[in-house]
VOBA-1610 file (N, C-alpha, C; in pm, whole numbers, padded with zeros to 5 digits, always signed):
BEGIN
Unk-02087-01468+01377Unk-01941-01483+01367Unk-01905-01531+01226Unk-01820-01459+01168Unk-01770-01499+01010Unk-01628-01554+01016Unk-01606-01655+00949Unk-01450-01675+00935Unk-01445-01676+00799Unk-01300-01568+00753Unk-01298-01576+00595Unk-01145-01592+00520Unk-01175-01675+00472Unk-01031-01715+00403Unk-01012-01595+00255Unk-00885-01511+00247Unk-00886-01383+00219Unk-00709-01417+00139Unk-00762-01374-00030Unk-00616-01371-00083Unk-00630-01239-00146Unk-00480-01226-00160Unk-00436-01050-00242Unk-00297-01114-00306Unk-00351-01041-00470Unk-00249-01099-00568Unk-00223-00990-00657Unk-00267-00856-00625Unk-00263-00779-00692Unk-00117-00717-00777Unk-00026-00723-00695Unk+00104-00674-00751Unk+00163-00805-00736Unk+00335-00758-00691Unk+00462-00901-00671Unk+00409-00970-00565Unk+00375-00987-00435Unk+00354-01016-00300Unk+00229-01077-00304Unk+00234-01194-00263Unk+00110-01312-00227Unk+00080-01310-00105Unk-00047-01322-00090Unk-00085-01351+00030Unk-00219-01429+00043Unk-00250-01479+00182Unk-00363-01546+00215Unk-00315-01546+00404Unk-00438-01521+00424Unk-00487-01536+00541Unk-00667-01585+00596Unk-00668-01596+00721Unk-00771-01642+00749Unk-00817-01506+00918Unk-00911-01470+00892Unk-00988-01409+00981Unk-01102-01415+01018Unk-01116-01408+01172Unk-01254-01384+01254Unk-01312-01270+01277Unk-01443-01257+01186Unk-01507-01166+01259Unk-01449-00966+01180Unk-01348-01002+01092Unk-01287-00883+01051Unk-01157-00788+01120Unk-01188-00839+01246Unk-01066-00764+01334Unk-00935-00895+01405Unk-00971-01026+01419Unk-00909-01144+01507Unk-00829-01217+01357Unk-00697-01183+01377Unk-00609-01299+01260Unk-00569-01375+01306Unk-00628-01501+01260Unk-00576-01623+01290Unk-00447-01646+01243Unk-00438-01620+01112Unk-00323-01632+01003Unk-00281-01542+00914Unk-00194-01478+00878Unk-00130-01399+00786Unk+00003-01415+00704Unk-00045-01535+00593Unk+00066-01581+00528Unk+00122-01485+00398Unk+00259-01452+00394Unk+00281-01341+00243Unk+00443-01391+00195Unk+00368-01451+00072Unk+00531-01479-00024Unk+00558-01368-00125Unk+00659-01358-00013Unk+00733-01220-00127Unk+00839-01262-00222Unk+00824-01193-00314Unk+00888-01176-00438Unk+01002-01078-00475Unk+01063-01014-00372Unk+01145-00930-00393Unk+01273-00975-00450Unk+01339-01146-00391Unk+01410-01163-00479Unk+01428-01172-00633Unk+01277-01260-00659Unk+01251-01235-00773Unk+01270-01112-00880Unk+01218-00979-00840Unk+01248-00875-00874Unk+01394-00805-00824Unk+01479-00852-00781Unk+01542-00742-00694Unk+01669-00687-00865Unk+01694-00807-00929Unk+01831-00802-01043Unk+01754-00700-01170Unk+01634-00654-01169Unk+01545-00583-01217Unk+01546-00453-01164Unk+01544-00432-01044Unk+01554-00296-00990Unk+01371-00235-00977Unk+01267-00343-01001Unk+01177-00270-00995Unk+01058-00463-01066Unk+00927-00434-01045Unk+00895-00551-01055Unk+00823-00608-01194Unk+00891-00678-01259Unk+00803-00739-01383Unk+00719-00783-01344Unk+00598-00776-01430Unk+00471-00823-01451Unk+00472-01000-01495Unk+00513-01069-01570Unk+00518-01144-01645Unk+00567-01264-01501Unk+00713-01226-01472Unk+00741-01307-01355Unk+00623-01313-01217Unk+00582-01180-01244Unk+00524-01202-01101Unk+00364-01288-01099Unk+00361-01270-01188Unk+00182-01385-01202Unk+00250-01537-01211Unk+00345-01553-01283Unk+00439-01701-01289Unk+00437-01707-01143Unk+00524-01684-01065Unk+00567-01700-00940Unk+00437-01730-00853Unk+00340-01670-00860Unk+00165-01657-00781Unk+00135-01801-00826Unk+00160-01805-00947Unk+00099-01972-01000Unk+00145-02084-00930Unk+00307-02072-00898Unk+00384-02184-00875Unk+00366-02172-00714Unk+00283-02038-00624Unk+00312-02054-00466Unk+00216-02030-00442Unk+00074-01999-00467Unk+00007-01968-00426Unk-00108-02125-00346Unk-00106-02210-00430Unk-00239-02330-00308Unk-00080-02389-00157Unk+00039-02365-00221Unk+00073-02389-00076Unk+00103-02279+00006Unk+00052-02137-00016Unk+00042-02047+00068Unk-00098-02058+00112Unk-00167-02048+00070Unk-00331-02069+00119Unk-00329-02235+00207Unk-00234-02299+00240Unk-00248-02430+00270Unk-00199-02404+00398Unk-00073-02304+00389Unk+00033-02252+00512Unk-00111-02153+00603Unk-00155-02113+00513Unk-00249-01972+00618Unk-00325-02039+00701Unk-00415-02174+00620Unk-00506-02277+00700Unk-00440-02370+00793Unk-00323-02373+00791Unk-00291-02488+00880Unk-00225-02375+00988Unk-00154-02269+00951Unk-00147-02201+01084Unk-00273-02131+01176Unk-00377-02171+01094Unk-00485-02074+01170Unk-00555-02231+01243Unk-00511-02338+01194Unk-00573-02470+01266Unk-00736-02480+01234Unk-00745-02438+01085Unk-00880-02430+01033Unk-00901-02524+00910Unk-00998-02591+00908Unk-01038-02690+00780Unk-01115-02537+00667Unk-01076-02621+00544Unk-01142-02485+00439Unk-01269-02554+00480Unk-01319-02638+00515Unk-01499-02671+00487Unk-01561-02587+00626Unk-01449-02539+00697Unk-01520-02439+00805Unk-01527-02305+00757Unk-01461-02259+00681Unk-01445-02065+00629Unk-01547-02072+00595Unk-01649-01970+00600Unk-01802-01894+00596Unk-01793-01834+00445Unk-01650-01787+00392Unk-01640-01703+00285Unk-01532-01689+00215Unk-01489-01688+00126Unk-01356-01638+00034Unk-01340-01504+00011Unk-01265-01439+00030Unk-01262-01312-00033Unk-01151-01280-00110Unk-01111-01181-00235Unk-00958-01165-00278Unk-01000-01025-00362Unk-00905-00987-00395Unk-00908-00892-00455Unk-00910-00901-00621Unk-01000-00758-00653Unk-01030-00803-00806Unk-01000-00698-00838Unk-00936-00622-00796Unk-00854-00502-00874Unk-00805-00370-00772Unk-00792-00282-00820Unk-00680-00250-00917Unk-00513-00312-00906Unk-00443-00307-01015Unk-00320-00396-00937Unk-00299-00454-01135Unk-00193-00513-01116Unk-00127-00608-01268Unk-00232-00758-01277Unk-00310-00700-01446Unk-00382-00831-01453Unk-00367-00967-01446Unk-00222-00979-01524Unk-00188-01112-01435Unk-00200-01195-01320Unk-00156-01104-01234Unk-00138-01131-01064Unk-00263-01134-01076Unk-00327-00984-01080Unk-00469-01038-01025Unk-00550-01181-01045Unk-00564-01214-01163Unk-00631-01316-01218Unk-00598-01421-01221Unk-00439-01474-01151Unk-00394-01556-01039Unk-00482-01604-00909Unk-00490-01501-00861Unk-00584-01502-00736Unk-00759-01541-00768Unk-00796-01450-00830Unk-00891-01476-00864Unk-00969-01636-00905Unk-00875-01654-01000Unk-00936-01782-01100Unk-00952-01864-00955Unk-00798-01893-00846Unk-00812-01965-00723Unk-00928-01935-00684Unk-00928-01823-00614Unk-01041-01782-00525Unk-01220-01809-00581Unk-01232-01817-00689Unk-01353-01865-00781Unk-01375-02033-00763Unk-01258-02097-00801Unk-01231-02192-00791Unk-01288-02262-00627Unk-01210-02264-00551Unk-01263-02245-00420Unk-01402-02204-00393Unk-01491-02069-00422Unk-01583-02075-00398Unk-01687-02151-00449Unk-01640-02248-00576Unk-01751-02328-00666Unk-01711-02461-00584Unk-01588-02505-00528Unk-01596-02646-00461Unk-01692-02637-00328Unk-01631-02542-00261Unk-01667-02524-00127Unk-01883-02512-00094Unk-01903-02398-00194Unk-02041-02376-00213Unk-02005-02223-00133Unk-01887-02184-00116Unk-01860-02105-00046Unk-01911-01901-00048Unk-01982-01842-00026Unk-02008-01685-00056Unk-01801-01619-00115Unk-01837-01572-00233Unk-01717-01500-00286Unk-01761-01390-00266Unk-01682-01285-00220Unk-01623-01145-00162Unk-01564-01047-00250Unk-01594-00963-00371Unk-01467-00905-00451Unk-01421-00774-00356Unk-01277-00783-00337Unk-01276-00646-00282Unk-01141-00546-00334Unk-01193-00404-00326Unk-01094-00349-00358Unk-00984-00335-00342Unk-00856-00292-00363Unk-00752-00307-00312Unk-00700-00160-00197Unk-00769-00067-00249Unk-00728+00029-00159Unk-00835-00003-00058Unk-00973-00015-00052Unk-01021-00055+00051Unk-00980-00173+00175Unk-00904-00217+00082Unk-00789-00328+00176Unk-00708-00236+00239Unk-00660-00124+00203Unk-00502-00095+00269Unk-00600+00000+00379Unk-00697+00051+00338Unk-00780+00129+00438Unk-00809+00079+00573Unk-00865-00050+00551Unk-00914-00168+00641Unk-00803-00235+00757Unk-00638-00188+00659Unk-00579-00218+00778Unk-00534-00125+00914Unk-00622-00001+00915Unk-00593+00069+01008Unk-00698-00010+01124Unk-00776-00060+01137Unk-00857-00132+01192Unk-00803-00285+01237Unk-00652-00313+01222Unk-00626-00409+01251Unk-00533-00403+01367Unk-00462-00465+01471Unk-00358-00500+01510Unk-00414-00429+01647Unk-00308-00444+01746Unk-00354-00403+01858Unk-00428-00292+01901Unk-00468-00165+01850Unk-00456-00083+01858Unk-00583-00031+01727Unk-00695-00069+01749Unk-00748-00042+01585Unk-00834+00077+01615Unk-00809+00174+01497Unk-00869+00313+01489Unk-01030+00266+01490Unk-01114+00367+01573Unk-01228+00397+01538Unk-01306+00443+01403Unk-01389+00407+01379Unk-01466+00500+01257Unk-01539+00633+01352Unk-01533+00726+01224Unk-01438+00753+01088Unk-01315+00816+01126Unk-01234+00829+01011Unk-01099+00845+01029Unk-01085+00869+00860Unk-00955+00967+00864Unk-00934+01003+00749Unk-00794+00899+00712Unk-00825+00904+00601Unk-00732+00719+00545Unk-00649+00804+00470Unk-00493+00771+00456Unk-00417+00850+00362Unk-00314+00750+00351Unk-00376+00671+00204Unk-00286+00541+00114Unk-00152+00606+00096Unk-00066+00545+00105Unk+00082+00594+00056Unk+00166+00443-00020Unk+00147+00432-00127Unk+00164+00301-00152Unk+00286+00292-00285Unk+00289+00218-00339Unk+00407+00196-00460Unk+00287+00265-00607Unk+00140+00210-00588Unk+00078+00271-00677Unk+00010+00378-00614Unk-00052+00395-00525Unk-00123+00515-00512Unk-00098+00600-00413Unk-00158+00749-00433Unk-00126+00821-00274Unk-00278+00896-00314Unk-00331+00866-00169Unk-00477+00927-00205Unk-00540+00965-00073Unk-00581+01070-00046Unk-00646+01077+00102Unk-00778+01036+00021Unk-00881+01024+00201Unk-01007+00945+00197Unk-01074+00985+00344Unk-01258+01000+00275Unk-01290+01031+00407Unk-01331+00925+00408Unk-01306+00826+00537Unk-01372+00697+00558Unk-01463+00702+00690Unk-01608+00675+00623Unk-01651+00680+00728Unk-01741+00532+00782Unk-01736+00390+00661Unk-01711+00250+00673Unk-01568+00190+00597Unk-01604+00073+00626Unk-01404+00031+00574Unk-01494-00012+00414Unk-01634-00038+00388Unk-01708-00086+00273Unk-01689+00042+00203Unk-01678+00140+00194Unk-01717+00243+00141Unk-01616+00395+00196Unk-01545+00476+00108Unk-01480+00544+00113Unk-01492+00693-00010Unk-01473+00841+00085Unk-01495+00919+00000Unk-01347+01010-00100Unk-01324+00965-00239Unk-01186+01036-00233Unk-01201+01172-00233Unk-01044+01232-00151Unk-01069+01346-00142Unk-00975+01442-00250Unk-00848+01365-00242Unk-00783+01398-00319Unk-00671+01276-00362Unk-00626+01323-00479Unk-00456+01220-00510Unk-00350+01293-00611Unk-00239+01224-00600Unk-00120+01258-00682Unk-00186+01259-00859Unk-00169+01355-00892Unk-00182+01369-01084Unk-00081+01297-01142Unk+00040+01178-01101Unk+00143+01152-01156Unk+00186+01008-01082Unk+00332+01046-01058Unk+00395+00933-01006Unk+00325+00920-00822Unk+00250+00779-00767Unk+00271+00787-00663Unk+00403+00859-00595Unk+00330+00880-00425Unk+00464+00898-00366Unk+00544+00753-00345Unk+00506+00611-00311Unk+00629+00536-00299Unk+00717+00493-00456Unk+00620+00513-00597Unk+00684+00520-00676Unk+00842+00639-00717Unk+00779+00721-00678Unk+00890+00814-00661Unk+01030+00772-00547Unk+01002+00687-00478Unk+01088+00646-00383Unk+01220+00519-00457Unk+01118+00493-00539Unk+01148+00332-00579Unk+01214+00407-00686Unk+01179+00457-00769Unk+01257+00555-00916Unk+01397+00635-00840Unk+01393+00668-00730Unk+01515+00755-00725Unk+01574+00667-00664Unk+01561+00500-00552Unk+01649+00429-00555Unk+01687+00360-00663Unk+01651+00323-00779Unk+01701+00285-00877Unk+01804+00359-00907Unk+01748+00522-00941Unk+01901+00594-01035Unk+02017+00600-00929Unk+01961+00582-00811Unk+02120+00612-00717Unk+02151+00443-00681Unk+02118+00398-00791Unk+02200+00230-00790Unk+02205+00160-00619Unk+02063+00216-00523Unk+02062+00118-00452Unk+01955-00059-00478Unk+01969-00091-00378Unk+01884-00225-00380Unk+01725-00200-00411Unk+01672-00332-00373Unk+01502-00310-00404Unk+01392-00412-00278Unk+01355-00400-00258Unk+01233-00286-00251Unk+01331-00146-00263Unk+01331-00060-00314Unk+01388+00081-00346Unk+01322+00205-00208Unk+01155+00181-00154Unk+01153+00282-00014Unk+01232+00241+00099Unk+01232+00130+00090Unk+01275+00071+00221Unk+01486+00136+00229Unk+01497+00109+00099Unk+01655+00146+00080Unk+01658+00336+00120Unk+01551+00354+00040Unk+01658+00537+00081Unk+01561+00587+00232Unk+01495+00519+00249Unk+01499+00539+00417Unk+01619+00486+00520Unk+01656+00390+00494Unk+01784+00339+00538Unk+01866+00437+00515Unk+01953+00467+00388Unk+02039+00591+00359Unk+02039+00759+00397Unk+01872+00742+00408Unk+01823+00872+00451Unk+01858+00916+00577Unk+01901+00804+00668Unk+01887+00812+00798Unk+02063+00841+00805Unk+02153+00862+00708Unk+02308+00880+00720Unk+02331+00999+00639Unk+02220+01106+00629Unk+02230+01197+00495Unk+02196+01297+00564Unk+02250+01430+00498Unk+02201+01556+00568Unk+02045+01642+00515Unk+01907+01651+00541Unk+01838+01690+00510Unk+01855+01808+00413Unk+01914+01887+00478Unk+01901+02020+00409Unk+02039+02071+00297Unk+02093+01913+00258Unk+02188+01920+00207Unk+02175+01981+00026Unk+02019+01941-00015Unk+01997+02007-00109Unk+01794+02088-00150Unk+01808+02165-00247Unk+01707+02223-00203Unk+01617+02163-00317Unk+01546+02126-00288Unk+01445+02017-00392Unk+01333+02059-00366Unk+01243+02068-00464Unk+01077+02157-00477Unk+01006+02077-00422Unk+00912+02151-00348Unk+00791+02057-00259Unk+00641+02094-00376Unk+00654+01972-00455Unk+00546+02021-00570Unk+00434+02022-00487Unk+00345+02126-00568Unk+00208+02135-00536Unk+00183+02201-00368Unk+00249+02208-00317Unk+00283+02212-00132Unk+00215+02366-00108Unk+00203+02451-00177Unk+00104+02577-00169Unk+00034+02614-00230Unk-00059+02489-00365Unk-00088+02497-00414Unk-00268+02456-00365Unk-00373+02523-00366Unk-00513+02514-00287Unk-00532+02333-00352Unk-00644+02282-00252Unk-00647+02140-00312Unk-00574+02077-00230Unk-00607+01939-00239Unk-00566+01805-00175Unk-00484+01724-00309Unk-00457+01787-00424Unk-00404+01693-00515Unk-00236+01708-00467Unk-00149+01615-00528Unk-00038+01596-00528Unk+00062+01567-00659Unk+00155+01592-00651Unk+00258+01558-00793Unk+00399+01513-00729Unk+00434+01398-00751Unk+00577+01411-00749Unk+00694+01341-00841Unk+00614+01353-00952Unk+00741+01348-01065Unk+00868+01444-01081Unk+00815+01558-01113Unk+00921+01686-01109Unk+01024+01651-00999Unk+00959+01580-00864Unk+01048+01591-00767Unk+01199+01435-00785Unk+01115+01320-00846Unk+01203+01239-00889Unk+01268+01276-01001Unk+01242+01385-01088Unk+01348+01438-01176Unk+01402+01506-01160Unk+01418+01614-01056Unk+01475+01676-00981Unk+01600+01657-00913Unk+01592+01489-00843Unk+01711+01454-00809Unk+01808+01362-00860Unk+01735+01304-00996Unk+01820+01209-01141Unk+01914+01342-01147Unk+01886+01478-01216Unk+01946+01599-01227Unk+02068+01596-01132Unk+01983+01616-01027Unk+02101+01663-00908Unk+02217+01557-00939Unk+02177+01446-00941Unk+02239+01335-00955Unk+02350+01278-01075Unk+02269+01339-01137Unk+02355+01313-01266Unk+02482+01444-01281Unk+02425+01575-01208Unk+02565+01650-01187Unk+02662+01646-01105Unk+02654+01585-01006Unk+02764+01531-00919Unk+02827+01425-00948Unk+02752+01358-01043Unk+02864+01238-01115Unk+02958+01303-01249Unk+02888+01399-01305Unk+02990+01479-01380Unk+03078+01516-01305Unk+03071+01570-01203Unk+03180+01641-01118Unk+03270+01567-01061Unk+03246+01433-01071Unk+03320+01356-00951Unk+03318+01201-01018Unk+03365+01233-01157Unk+03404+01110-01206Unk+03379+00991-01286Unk+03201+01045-01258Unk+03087+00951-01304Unk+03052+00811-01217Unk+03104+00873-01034Unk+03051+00757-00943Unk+02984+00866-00834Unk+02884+00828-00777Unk+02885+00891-00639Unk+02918+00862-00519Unk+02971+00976-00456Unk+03032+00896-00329Unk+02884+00813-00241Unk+02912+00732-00109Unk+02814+00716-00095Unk+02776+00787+00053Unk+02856+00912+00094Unk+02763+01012+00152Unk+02682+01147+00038Unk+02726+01099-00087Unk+02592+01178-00192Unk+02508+01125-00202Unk+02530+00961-00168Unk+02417+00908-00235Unk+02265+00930-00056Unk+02359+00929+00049Unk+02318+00944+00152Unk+02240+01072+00150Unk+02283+01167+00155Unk+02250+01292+00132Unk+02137+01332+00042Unk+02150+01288-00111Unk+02037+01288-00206Unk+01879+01199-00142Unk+01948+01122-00063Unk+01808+01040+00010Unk+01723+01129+00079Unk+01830+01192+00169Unk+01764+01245+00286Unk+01697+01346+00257Unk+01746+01416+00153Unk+01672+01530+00086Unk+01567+01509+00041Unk+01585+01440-00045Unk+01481+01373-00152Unk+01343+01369-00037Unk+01327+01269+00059Unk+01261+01210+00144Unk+01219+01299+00174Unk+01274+01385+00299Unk+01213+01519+00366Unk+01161+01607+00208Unk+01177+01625+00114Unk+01073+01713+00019Unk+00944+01659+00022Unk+00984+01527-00019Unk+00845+01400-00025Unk+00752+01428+00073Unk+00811+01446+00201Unk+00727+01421+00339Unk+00653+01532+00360Unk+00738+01657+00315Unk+00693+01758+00344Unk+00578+01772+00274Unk+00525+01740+00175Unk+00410+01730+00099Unk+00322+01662+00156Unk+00349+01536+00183Unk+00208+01479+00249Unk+00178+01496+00390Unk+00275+01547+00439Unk+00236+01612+00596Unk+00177+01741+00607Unk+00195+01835+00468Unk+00115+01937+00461Unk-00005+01895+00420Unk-00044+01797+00274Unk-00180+01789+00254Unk-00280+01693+00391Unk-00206+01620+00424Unk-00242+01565+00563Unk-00299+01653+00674Unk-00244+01732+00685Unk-00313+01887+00789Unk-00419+01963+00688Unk-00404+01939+00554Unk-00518+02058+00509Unk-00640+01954+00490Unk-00613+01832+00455Unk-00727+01720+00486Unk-00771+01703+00572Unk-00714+01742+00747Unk-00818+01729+00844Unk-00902+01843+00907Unk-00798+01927+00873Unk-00887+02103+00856Unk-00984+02070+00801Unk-00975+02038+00695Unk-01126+02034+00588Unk-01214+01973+00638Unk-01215+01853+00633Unk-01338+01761+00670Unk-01338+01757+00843Unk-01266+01810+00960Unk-01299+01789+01074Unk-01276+01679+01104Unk-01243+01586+01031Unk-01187+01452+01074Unk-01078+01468+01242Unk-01133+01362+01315Unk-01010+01352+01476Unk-00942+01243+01379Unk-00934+01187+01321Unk-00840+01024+01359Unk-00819+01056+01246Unk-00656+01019+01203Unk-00596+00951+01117Unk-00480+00818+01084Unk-00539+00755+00986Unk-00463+00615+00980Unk-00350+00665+00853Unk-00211+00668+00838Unk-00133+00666+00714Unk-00156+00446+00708Unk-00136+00453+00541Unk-00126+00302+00588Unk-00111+00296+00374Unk-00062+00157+00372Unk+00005+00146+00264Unk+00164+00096+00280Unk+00236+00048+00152Unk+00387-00004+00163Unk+00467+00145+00285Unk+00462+00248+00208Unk+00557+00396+00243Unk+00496+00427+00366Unk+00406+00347+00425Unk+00372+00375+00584Unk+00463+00342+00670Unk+00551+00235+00608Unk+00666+00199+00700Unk+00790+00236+00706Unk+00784+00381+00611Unk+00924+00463+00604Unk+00930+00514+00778Unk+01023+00532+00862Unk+01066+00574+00970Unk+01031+00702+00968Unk+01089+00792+00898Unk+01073+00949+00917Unk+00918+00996+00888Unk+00857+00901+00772Unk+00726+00945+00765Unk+00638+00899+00892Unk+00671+00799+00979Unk+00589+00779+01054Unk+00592+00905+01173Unk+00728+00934+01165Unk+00782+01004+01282Unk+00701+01138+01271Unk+00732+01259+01107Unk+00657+01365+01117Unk+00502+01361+01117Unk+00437+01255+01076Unk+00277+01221+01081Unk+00222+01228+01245Unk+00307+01158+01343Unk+00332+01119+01475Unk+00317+01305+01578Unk+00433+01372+01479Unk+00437+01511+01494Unk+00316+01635+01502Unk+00259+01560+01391Unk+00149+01647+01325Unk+00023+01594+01426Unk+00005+01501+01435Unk-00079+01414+01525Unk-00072+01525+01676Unk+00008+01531+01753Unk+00028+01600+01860Unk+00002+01695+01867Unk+00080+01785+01724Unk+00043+01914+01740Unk-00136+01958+01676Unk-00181+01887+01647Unk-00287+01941+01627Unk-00443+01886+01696Unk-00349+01793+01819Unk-00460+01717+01874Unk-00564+01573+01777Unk-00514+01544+01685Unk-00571+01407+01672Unk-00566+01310+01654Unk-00623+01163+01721Unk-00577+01036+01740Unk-00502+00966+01600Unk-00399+00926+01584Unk-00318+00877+01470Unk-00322+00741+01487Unk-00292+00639+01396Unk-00288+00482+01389Unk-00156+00474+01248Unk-00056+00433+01277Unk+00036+00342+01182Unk+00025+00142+01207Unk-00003+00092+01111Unk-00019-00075+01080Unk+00106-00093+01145Unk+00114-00226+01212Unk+00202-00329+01200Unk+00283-00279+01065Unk+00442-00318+01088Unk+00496-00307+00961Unk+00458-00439+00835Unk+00424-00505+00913Unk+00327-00615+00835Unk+00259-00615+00799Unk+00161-00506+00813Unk+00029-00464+00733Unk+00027-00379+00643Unk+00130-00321+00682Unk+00181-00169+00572Unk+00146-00241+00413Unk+00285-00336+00412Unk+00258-00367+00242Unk+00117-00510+00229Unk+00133-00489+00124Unk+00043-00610+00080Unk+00033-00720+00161Unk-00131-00779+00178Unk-00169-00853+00266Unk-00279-00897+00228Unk-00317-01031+00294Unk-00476-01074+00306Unk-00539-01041+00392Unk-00505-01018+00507Unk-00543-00981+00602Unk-00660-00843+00657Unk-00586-00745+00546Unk-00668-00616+00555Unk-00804-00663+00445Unk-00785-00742+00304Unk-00868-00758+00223Unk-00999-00864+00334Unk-00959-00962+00442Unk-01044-01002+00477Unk-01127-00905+00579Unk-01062-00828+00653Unk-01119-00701+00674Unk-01229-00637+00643Unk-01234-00605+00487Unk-01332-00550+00444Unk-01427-00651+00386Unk-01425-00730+00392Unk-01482-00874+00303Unk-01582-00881+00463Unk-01567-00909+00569Unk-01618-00923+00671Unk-01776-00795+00660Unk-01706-00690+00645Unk-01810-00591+00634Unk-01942-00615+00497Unk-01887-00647+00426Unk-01946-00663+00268Unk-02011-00757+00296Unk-01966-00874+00383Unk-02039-01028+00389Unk-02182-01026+00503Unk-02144-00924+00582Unk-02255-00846+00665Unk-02397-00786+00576Unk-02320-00707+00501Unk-02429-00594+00400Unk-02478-00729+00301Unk-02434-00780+00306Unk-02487-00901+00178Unk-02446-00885+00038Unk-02344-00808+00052Unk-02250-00752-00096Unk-02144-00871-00188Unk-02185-00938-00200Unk-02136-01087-00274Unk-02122-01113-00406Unk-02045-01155-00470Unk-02032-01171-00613Unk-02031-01302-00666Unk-02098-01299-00786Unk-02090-01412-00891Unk-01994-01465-00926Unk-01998-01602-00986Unk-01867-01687-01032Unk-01817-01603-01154Unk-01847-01515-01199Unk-01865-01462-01342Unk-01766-01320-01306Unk-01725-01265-01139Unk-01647-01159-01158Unk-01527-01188-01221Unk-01479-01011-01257Unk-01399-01001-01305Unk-01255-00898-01295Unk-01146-00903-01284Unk-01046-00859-01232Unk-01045-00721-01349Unk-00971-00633-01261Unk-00968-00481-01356Unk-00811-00454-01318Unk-00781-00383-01420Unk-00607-00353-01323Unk-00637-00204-01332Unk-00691-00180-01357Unk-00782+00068-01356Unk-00895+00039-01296Unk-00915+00127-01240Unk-01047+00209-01226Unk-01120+00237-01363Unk-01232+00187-01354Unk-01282+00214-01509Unk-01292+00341-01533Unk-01292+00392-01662Unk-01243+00503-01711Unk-01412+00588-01687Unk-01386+00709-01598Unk-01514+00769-01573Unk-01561+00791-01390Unk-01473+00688-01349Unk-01425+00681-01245Unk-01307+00713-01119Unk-01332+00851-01006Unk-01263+00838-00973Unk-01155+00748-00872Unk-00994+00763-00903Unk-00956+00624-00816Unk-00997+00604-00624Unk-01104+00565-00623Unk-01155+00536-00540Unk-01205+00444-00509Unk-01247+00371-00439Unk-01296+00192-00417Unk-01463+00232-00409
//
């Protein structure tokens, strides 16, 4: 039995939790930063490692006292050492080092997409291995054949802007709030889909890769001509409308490479999981695709979707098994080293 005290500092969003065993959360503490970022429209770097500094030992204090655990009982530390803003990261880190030199404690480095992987394996309901993993996040969109939560094969990813980046860029230009997916899913849901015709990049193109820049410039365009037309404001059933569109192009892409990824590898199970796992409509056509083609699907807790400790202790559980442990001497990366594909 392992209990592991587990932080993720990689982007805006703090966290620490404490887990048994890899699948049993005791605790899942996460200080978000969205206010912080929200008068920004998108998240500075600079604030967000400040903010980690000033909350982070009384979030790790909140995770232990809700889990009713002394740190001289956790078996292990684990946090993430990349990919993600070096700052943040090395927030976490220096703690989490720190901690493992008082304690005498085994340190854990773990990846960050192997975290978001790991949380399909969590919550009531946890997918079997293997299962095909398809990140949808603010930085990455990447299918994966997973066939441990330690170890993952990429299969394919976006050449450009993630898909939730693209979400977050076109709520900015249509001057909604922030988190920016969470907003034009909201709007999306008052907008007419087929109100405009927006390119589904890459969508018949052979391959598992993805693009969707063209598609967030696509609707700045659209956007910027209906404010010529109408005054230089948009109403806000355009701005409704541009969502809904926007979205369903988006979806339509990863619900197609999603079907040509399980064709391929024969994969039954798939987990979507990442921030944009908790868009409504994406869960809904994934849900779709799931039925019609006969295989078992898993969406996270909307709590697991974005950033967490929880999924990082996850995989830290597995690693602490294999005997995969790191020195006081690691070190945080915000890339994939160059030569490498983005893969954990």
């Amino acid at each position: 039995m392992a209990l592991i005290l587990a932080l993720e500092s990689s982007c805006d969003d703090l966290a620490a939790a404490v887990v048994r065993d890899g699948v049993d959360v005791l605790a899942s503490v996460v200080q978000s930063q969205d206010a912080v970022h929200a008068p920004y429209g998108g998240v500075v770097p600079e604030l967000a490692s400040r903010d980690h500094v000033r909350h982070l030992h009384a979030t790790v204090t909140r995770a232990l006292t809700r889990a009713a655990v002394a740190l001289d009982e956790i078996d292990a530390i684990a946090v993430t050492s990349g990919p993600g803003l070096i700052g943040s990261l090395l927030v976490g880190l220096s703690f989490a080092k720190a901690l493992a030199y008082r304690t005498g404690k085994p340190l854990v480095s773990v990846h960050h997409i192997e975290g978001h992987l790991a949380s399909a394996r969590l919550g009531e309901r946890p997918l079997a291995l293997p299962f095909l993993g398809f990140v949808v996040s603010g930085g990455h969109t990447a299918l994966y054949d997973v066939q441990t939560l330690a170890s993952a094969r990429l299969l394919g990813q976006t050449r450009d802007d993630s898909a939730g980046e693209a979400f977050d860029k076109v709520a900015k230009r249509l001057g909604l709030g922030y988190p920016g997916g969470r907003e034009v899913d909201v709007h999306a849901r008052r907008g007419r889909i087929g109100a405009f015709a927006f390119p589904r990049p890459m969508l018949r193109e052979p391959g598992l890769e993805m693009s969707f820049s063209g598609l967030k410039t696509a609707v700045a365009l659209e956007a910027a001509g209906l404010e010529s037309r109408s005054g230089g404001r948009l109403r806000e059933s355009d701005v409704a409308d541009l969502c809904a569109a926007f979205q369903e192009a988006a979806i339509d892409v990863l619900v197609s490479k999603a079907r040509r990824a399980l064709a391929e590898t024969g994969l039954g199970r798939l987990a979507l999981v990442g921030g944009l796992a908790a868009n409504s409509r994406l869960r809904e056509r994934m849900a779709e695709l799931a039925r019609e083609i006969s295989v078992e699907t898993h969406f996270p807790p909307l709590a697991l979707c974005t950033d967490n400790a929880a999924m990082i202790a996850a995989v830290a559980d597995d690693m602490l098994r294999a005997g995969r442990t790191a020195g006081l001497d690691l070190e945080a990366f915000s890339r994939v080293p160059v030569g490498r594909p983005d893969a954990p």
